[in-house]
C-alpha positions in Angstrom: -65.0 -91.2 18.6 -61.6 -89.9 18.5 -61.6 -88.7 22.6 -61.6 -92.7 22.9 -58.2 -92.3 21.0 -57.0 -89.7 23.4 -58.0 -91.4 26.3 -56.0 -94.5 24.7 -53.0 -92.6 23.6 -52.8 -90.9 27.1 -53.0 -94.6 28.9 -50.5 -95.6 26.8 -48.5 -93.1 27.4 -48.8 -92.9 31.3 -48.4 -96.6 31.6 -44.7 -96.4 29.7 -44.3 -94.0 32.3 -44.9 -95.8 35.4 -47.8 -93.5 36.3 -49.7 -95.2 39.1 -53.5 -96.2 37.7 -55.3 -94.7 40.3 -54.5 -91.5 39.2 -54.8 -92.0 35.0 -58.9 -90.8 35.0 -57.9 -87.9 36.2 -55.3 -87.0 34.1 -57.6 -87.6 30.9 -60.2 -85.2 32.8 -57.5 -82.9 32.6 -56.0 -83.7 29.4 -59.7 -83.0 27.8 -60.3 -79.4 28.0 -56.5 -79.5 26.6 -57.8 -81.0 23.6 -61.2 -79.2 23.3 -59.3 -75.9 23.3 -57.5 -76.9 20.4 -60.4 -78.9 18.4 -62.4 -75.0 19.2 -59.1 -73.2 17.4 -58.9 -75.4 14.5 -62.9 -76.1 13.9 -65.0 -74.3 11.6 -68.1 -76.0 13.9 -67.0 -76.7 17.0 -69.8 -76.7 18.8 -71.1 -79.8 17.8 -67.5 -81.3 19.5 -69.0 -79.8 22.9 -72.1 -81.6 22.9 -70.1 -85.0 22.9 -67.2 -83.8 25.2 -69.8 -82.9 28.1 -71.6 -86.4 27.6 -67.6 -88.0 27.8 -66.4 -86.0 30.4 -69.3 -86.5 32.7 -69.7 -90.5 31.6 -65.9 -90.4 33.3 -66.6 -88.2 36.4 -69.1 -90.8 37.3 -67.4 -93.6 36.5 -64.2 -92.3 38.8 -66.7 -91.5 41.4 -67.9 -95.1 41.7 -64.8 -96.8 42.2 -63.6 -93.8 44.3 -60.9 -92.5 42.4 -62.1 -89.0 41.8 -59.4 -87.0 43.6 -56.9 -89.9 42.0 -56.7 -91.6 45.4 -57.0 -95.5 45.6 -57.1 -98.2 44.9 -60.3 -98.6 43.6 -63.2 -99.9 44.8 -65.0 -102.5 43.2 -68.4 -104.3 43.9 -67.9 -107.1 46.3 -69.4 -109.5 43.6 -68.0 -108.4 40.1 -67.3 -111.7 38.3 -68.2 -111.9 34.7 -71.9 -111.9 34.5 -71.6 -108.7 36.9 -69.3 -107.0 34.7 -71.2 -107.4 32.1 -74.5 -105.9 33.8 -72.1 -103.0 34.3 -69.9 -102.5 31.1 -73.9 -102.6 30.0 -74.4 -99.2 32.1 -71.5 -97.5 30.8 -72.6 -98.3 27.0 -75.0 -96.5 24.2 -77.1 -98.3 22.9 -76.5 -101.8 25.0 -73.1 -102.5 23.1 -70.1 -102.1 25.6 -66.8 -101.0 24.1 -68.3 -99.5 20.9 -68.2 -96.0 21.6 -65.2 -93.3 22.6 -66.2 -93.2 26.9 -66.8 -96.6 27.4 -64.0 -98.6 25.5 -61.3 -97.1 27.0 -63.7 -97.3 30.4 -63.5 -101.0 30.4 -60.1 -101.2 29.1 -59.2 -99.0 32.6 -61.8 -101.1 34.9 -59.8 -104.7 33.3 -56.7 -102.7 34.2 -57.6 -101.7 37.7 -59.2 -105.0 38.6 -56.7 -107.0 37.3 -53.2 -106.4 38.5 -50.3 -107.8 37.2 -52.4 -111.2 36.1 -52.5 -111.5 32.4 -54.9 -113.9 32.5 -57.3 -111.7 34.8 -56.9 -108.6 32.1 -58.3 -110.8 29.7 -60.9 -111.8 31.5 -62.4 -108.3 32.1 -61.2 -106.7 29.2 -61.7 -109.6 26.5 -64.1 -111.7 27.4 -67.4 -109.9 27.7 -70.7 -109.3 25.7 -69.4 -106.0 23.7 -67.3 -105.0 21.7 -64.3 -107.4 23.2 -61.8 -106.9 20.7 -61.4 -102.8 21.1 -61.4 -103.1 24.6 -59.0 -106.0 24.7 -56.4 -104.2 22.8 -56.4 -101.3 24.4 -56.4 -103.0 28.1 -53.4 -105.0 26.3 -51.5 -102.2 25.0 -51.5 -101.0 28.8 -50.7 -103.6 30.7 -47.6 -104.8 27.7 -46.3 -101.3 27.8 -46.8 -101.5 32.0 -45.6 -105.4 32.2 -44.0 -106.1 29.1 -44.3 -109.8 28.6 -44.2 -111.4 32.1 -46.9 -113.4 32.6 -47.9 -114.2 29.0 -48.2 -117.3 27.6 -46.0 -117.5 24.9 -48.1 -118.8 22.4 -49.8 -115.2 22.4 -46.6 -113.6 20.9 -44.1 -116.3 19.7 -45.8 -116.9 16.1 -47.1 -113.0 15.7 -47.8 -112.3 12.4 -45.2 -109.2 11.7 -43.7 -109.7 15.3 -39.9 -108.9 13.9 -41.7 -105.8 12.0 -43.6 -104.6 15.5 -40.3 -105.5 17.5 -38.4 -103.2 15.3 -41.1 -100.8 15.5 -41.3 -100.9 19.2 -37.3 -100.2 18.9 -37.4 -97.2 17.2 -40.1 -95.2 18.9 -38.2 -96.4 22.1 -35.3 -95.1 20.9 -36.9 -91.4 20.2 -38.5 -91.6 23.8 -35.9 -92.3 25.3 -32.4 -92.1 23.4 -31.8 -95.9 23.5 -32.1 -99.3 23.6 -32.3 -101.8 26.8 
């Protein structure tokens, strides 16, 4: 659903600016109501919005309450055995249905967990955020678009960018809306 592109957008946005992690789920507990006030005012049914928003904002109040980042505090705490088959047990908890990273809670869920757990290591983001039994390709690009707008390209192999189709197209792109943000170019 579309508060999975919220909670993307809002990532996005706090990783451009610098925002610590620990404190991004509970801004997007914040931002929600925000956005449920104005779904209500522009809805001719809103209430079947409300249904999903409680299931989405409690799926994320327990989430932050697991790894301990409920008041925004950290870092977060994570099981003392997470490797792969682990994560995948718990990306599996988070899901509907047994498919992790299909649905609007849980894909931009794992894409926060990949981002917490994995620091500045490119190769680690992948690993949780790519690389599991679900739906590895939403997750992936929104744990990317994080950490790139975060990191940039430091770290990255550069046969992951250097032949991107449309790269000169995306690099303008990234230009421009730079540009608007921020009223220039570095």
């Amino acid at each position: 659903g579309y508060l999975g592109s919220l909670a993307s957008a809002l990532f996005t946005a706090l990783s451009v600016q610098g925002v610590p992690l620990e404190l991004w789920g509970c801004r997007l507990l914040e931002a929600t109501p925000l956005a449920l006030k104005y779904v209500q005012s522009t809805e001719t049914d809103p209430g079947q919005h409300e249904q999903v928003w409680g299931y989405f904002q409690e799926s994320w109040k327990r989430y932050l309450s697991e790894r301990g980042l409920s008041q925004g505090l950290g870092p977060a705490a994570f099981p003392a055995a997470y490797g792969a088959a682990e994560r995948d047990v718990e990306y599996n908890k988070w899901s509907l249905d047994g498919w992790p990273g299909r649905s609007g809670h849980d894909a931009p869920m794992i894409a926060y967990d990949a981002l917490l757990g994995g620091g500045a290591s490119w190769e680690e983001l992948c690993s949780r955020s790519m690389f599991h039994g679900g739906d590895s390709d939403s997750t992936g690009v929104i744990a990317g678009c994080c950490w790139g707008a975060r990191y940039g390209l430091s770290g990255v192999p550069q046969g992951n960018y250097m032949e991107l189709e449309y790269r000169h197209r995306l690099e303008s792109a990234a230009d421009t809306l730079h540009t608007l943000a921020w009223g220039g170019t570095e």
